[in-house]
C-alpha positions as CSV (number, residue, x, y, z in Angstrom):
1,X,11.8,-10.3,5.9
2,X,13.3,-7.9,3.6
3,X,17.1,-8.3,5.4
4,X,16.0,-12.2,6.2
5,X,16.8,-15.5,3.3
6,X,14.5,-17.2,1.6
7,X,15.1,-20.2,3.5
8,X,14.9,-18.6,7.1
9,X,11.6,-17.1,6.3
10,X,11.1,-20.7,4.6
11,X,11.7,-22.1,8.5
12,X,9.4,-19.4,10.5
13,X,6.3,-20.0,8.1
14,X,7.0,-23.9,9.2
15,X,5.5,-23.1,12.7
16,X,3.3,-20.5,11.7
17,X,1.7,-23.5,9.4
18,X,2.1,-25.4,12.2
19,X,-0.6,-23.5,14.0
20,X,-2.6,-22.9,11.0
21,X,-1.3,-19.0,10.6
22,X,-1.1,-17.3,7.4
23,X,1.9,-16.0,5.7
24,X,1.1,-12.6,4.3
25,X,3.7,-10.9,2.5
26,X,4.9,-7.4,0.6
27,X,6.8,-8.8,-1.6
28,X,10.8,-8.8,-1.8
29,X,10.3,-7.1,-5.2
30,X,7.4,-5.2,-7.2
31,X,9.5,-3.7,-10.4
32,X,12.0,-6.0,-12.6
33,X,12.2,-8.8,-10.5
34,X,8.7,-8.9,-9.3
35,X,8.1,-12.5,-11.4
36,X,10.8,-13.7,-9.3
37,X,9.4,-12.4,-5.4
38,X,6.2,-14.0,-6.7
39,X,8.2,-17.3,-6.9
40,X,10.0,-16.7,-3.8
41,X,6.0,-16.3,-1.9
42,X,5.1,-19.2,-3.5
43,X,8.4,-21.6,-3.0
44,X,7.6,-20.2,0.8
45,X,4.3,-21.6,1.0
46,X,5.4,-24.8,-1.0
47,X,8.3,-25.6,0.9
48,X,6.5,-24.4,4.4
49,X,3.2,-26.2,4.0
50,X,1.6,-22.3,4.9
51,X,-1.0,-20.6,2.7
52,X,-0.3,-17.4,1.4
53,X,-1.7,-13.8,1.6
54,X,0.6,-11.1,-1.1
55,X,-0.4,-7.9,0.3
56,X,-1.6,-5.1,-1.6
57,X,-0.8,-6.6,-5.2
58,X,0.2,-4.2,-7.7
59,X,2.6,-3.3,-10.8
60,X,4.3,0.0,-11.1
61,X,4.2,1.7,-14.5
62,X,7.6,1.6,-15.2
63,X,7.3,-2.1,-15.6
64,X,4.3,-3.0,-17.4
65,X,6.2,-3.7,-20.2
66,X,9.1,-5.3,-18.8
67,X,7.3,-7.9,-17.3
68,X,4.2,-8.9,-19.2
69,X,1.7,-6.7,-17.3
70,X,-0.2,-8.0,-14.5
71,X,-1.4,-10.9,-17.2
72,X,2.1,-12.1,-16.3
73,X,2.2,-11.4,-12.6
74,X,-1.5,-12.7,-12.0
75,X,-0.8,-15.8,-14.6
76,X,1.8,-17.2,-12.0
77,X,-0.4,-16.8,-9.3
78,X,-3.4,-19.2,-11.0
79,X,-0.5,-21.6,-12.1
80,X,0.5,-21.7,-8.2
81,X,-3.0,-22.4,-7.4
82,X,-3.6,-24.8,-9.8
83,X,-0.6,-26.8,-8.5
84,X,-2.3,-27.0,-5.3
85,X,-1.0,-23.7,-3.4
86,X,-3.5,-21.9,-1.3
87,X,-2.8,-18.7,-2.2
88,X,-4.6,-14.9,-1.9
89,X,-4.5,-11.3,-2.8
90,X,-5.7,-8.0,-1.6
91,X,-5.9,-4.9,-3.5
92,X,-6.6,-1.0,-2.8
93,X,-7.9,0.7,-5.7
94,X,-5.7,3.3,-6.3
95,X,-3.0,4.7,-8.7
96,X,-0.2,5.6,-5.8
97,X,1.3,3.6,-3.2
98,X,2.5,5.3,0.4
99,X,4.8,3.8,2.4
100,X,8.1,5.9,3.9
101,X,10.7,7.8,2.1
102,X,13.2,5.4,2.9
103,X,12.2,3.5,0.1
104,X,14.0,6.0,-2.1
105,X,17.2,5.0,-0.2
106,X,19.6,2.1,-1.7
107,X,19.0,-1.3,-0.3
108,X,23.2,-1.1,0.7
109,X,22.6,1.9,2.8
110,X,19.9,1.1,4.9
111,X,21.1,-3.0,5.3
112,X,22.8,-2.4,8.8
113,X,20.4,-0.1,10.4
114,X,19.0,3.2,10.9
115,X,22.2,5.0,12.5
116,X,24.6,3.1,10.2
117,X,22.6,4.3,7.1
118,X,22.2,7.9,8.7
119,X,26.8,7.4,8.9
120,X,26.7,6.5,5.2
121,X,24.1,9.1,4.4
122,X,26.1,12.1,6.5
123,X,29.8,11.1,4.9
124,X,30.5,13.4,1.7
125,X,32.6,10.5,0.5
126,X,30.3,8.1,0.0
127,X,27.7,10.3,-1.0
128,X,28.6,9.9,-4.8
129,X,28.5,6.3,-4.4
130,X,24.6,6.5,-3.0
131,X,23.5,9.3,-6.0
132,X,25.1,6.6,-8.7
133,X,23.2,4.2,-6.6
134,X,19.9,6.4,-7.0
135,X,20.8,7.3,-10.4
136,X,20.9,3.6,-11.6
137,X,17.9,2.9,-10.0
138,X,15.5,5.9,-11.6
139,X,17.0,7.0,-14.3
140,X,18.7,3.5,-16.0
141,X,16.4,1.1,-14.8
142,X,13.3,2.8,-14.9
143,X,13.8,5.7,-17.0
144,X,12.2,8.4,-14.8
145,X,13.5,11.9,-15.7
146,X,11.8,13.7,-12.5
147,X,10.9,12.5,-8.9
148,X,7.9,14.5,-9.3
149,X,5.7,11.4,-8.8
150,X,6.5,11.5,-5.2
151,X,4.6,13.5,-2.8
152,X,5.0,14.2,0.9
153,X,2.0,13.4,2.9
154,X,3.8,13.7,6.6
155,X,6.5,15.0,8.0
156,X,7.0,16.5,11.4
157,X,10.8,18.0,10.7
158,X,9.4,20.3,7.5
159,X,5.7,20.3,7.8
160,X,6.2,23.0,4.6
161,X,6.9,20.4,2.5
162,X,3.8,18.1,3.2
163,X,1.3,18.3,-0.9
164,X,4.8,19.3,-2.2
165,X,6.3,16.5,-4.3
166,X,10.5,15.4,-4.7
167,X,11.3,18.1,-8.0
168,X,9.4,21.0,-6.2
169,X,11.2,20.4,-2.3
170,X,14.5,20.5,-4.6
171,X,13.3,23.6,-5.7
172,X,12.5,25.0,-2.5
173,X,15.7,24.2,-1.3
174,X,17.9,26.1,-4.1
175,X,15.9,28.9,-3.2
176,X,17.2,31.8,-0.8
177,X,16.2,32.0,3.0
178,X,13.3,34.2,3.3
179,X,12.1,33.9,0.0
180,X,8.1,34.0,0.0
181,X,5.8,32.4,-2.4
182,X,2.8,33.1,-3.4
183,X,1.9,29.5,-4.9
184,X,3.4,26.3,-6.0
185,X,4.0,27.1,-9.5
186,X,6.2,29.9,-8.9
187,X,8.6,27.2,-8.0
188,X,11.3,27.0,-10.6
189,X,11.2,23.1,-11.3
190,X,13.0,22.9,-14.5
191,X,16.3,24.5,-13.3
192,X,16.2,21.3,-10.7
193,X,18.4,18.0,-12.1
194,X,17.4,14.8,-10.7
195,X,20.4,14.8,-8.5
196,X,19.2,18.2,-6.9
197,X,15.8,15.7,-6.1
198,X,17.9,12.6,-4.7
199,X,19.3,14.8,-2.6
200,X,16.3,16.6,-0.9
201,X,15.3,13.0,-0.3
202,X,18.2,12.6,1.7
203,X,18.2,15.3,3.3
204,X,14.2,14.6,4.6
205,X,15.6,10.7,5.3
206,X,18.2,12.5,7.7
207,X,15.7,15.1,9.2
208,X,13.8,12.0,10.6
209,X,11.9,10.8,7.4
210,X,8.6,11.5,5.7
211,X,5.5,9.5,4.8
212,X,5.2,9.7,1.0
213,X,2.8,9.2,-2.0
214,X,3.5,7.4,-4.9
215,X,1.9,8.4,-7.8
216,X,3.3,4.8,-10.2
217,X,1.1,3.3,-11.2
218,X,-1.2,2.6,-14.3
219,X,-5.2,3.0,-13.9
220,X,-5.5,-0.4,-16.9
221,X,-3.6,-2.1,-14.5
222,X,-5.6,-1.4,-11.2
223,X,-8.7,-2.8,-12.9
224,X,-7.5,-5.7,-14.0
225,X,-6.4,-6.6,-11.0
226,X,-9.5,-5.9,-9.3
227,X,-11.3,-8.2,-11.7
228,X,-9.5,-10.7,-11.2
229,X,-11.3,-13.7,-8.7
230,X,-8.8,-14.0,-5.8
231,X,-7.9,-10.4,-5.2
232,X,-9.9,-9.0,-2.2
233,X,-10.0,-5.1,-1.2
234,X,-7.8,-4.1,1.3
235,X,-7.1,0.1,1.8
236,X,-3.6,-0.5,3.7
237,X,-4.4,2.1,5.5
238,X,-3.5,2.9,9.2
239,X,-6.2,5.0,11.6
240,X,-6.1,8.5,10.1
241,X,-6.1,11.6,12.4
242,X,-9.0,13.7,10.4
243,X,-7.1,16.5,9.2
244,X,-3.5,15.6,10.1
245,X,-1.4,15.6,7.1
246,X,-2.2,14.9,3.8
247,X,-2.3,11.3,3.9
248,X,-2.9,8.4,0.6
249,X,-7.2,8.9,0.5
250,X,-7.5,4.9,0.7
251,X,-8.1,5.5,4.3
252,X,-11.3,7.0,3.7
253,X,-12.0,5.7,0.6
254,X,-11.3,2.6,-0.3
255,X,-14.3,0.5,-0.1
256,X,-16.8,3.7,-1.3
257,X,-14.0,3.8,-4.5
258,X,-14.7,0.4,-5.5
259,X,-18.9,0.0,-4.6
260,X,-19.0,3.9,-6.4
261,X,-16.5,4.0,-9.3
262,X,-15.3,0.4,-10.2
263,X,-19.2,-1.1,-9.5
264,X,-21.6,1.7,-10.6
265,X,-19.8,4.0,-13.0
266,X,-18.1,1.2,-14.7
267,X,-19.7,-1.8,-14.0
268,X,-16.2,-3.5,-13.9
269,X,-17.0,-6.0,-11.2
270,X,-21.1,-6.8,-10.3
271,X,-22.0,-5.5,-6.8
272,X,-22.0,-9.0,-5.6
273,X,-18.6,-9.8,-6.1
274,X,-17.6,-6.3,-4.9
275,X,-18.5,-7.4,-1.6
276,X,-17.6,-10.7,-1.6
277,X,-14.3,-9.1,-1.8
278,X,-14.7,-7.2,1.0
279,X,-16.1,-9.6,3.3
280,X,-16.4,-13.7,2.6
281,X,-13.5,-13.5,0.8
282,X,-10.9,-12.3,3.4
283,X,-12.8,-14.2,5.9
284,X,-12.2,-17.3,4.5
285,X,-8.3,-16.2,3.7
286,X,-7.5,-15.3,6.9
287,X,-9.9,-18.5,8.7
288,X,-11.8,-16.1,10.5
289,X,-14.5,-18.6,11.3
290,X,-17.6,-16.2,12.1
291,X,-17.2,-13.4,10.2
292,X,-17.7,-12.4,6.7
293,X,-21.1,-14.0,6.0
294,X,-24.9,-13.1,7.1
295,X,-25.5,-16.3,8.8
296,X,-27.2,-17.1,12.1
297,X,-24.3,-17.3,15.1
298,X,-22.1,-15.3,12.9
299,X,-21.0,-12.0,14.6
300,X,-23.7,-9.3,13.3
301,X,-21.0,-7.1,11.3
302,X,-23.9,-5.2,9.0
303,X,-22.9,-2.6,6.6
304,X,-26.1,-0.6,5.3
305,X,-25.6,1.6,2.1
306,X,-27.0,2.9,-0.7
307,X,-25.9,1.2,-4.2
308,X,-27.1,4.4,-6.1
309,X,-25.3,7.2,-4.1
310,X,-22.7,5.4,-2.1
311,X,-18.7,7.3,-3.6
312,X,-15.5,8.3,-2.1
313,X,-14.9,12.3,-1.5
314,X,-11.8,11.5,-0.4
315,X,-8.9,12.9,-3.3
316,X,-5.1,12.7,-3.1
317,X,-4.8,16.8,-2.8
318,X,-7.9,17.0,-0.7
319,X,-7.8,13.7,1.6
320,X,-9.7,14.0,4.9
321,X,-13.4,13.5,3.1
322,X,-15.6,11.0,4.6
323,X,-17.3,9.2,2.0
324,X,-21.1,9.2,1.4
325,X,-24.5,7.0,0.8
326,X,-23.6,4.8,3.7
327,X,-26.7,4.7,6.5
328,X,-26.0,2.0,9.2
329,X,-22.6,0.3,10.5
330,X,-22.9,-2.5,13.1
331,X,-19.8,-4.0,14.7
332,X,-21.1,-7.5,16.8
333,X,-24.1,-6.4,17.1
334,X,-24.2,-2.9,18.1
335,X,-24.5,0.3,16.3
336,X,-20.9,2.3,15.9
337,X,-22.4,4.9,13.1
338,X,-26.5,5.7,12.5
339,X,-28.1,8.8,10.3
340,X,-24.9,10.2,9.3
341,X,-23.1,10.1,13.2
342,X,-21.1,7.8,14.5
343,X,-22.3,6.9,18.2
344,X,-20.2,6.6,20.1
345,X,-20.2,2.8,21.1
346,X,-16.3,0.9,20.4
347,X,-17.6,-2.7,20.2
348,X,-14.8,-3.9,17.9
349,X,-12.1,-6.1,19.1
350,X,-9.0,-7.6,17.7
351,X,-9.7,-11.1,15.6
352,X,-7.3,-13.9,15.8
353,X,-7.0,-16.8,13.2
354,X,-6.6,-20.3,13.5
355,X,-3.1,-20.0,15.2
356,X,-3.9,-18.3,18.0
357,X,-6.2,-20.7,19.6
358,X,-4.1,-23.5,18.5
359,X,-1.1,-22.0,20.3
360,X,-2.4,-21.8,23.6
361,X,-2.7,-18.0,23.7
């Protein structure tokens, strides 16, 4: 919805209430403006008569301050609920985000489409008018003096670059054909300006894109997140290839961080509410009505591990690490991984909420 208005999402969630769906959002905005996309979600599911699901709820560094901190950002959330909003969040427990490197594009540039932006993008004329646009956005808004927070976790064009982050590419680039090196430090990063670093992002936009790691956020802030009663764990995480890349380590793991770290090492949430977080909670969000609970005629979806041992392996310069101290996974009812192997067995299926039985489909 990011090109859409308020009011046409406002229209679509209508018939997605309809049908009992669930509007799940990431947000318009999650820096300055974020107190505003949180009153744009919840106008949505005011004026739409649809509950609500913000995705992957978070608060970049840069604007801690700004805002209020997530006190502010989760205050607005309990005064929506208290004013009768059914509203949710998820969570993955983590400092960086991922998503593409188009996000370090200008909104302008990328509104028309792919090819239109890759026009803009290619044209040495307006290419002063996209590094101001950069410029205003990094080093005014936000104050960032280096782009080192980003790293490249895939990218077919320049494989090279992938554990590399923005200020050591722009380095790489400046350096002579040929030129061999014998580890990242030798990289001369302070003779790079941040211009030199919008560029390289450009020019990895234009080679066919990257996947990224954003390494923006503030550890205070995760927790207190977590702790609060509505937020569920999520690892917004597609299916990794093991070894491909060097992916965000949610999608290993997520669920071992939070049972491991956030549970046993510093007893921020009790286990209890760790996994009502990862199971009832998001059940009852997304009206899965036979999942989530250990109940007779609920689908037998058993997770066996050990409270003592149970940790992610997985790191952001070291991702593809399974985590450990789990001993049984069932999915409906049959085993998919026993004594430290999965099985073999692919049991799992898609799950539909509400709306799709409603609909007809």
């Amino acid at each position: 919805g990011q090109w859409s208005s308020t009011e046409e999402i406002i229209e679509l969630a209508k018939v997605v209430g309809a049908y009992g769906g669930i509007y799940a959002t990431h947000m318009r905005n999650e820096g300055t403006q974020i107190l505003d996309a949180i009153e744009e979600a919840v106008r949505i599911g005011r004026e739409s008569g649809c509950r609500v699901q913000i995705s992957h709820f978070k608060l970049p560094t840069d604007y801690v301050a700004r805002v209020g901190g997530s006190q502010a950002t989760l205050a607005r959330v309990d005064a929506a609920r208290q004013a009768g909003l059914e509203i949710w969040l998820d969570q993955y427990p983590y400092t960086a985000s991922s998503t593409s490197i188009s996000t370090l594009i200008p909104d302008w540039v990328l509104a028309n489409g792919r090819e239109e932006a890759r026009r803009i993008l290619s044209d040495e004329s307006q290419l002063p008018r996209v590094l101001e646009s950069m410029k205003q956005q990094y080093e005014v808004r936000r104050g960032r003096k280096s782009m080192a927070y980003v790293v490249i976790a895939a990218c077919r064009e320049h494989p090279e670059y992938v554990g590399k982050n923005l200020q050591q590419i722009a380095a790489l680039r400046k350096m002579p054909p040929g030129t061999e090196l014998l580890r990242d430090a030798d990289l001369p990063v302070e003779a790079v300006t941040m211009e030199d670093q919008y560029r390289a992002a450009i020019a990895i936009y234009l080679a066919g894109g990257a996947t990224c790691v954003f390494h923006a956020m503030d550890e205070d802030q995760v927790s207190h997140i977590l702790r609060h009663p509505l937020v569920s764990v999520a690892s917004d995480s597609g299916v990794r290839e093991f070894g491909s890349g060097q992916p965000h380590p949610r999608g290993y793991g997520t669920n071992a961080r939070v049972l491991g770290r956030y549970v046993r090492q510093l007893k921020l949430i009790s286990l209890e509410e760790a996994v009502r977080k990862m199971t009832a909670m998001p059940a009852a969000a997304f009206r899965f009505s036979d999942r989530g609970l250990l109940r007779p005629g609920f689908a037998a979806d058993i997770v066996v591990f050990d409270p003592e041992t149970v940790a992610d392996r997985a790191t952001f310069e070291q991702p593809h690490a399974w985590p450990e101290g789990f001993d049984l996974v069932v999915v409906n009812g049959q085993p998919v991984f026993h004594q430290g192997r999965m099985t073999g067995k692919l049991p799992g299926r898609p799950l539909m909420g509400p709306g799709h039985a409603a609909s007809g489909k």
